[in-house]
C-alpha positions in Angstrom: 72.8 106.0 76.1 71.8 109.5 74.7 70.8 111.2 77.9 70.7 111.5 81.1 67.3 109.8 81.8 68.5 106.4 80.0 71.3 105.9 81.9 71.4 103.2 85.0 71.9 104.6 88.4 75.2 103.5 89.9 76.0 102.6 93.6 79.6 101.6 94.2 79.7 100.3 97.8 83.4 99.5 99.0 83.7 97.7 102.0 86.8 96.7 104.3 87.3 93.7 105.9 84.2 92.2 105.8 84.2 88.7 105.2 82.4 86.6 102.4 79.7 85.1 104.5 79.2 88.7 106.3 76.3 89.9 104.1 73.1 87.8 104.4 72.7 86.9 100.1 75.5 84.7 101.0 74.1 83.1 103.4 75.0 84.9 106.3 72.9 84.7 109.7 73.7 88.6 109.8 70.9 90.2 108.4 71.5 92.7 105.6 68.0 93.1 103.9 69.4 96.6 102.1 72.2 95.2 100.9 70.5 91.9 99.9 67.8 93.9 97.9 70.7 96.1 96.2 73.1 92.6 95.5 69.5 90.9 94.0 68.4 94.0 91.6 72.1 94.6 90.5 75.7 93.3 89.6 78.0 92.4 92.5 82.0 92.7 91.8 83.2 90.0 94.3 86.3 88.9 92.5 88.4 92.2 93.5 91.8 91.8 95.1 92.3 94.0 97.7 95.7 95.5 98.9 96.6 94.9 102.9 95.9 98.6 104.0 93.1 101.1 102.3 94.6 103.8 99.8 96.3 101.1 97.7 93.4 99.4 97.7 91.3 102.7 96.9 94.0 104.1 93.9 93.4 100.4 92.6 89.7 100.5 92.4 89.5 104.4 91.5 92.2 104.3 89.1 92.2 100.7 87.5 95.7 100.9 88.2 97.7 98.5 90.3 99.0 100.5 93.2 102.8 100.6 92.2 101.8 102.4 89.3 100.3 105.7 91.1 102.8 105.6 93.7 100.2 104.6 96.4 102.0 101.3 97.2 103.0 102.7 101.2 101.0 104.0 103.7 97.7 105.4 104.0 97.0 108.9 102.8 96.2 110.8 105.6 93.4 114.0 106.9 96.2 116.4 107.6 98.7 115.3 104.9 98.9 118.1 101.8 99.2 116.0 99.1 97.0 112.9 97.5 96.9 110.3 94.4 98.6 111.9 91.6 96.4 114.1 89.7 97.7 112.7 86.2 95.4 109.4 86.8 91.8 109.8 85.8 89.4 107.9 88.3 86.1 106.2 87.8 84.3 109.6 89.0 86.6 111.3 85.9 85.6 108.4 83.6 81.6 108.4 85.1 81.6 112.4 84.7 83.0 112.5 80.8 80.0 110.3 80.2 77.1 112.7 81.7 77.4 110.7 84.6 76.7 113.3 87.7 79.1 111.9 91.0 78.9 112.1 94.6 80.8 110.1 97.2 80.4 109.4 100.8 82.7 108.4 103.7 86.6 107.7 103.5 88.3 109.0 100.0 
């Protein structure tokens, strides 16, 4: 892509525990029209293994590193502690911004 203007829009969504028949474009009888609308006009990773508690499971995604690897394997990272994933990983906002990508994220780290 050579600018800005070319490139596709990218909404990551990460949910917890929300089971596969939870979102209505797999049949759920939840409704979930936005998230329908978003699954039907984009691609859906649903083949993602998730770790039993959420900052493994985030240093994974935002990484592409298993968990061991960053040191993220125990525990949840949390508001008041000081320190955070090792700065020495690059993440997909790192990756995203090196390409002209501009990032933003919302909710839990």
């Amino acid at each position: 892509f050579d600018d800005a203007a070319s490139k596709p829009n990218i909404v990551f969504i990460l949910a917890d525990d929300y089971g596969f028949h939870d979102v209505g474009y797999h049949g759920s009888r939840i409704r979930t029209p936005n998230m329908d609308k978003l699954a039907g006009e984009g691609v859906k990773l649903e083949n993602y293994y998730v770790q039993p508690i959420c900052t493994p499971t985030r240093s994974q995604l935002l990484t592409g590193r298993y968990q061991i690897h960053t040191g993220m394997q125990h525990g949840i990272i949390q508001p008041h502690q000081p320190t955070g994933m090792p700065l020495q990983f690059p993440t997909m906002a790192d990756t995203l911004k090196a390409g002209g990508y501009a990032t933003h994220m919302v909710g839990k780290w």
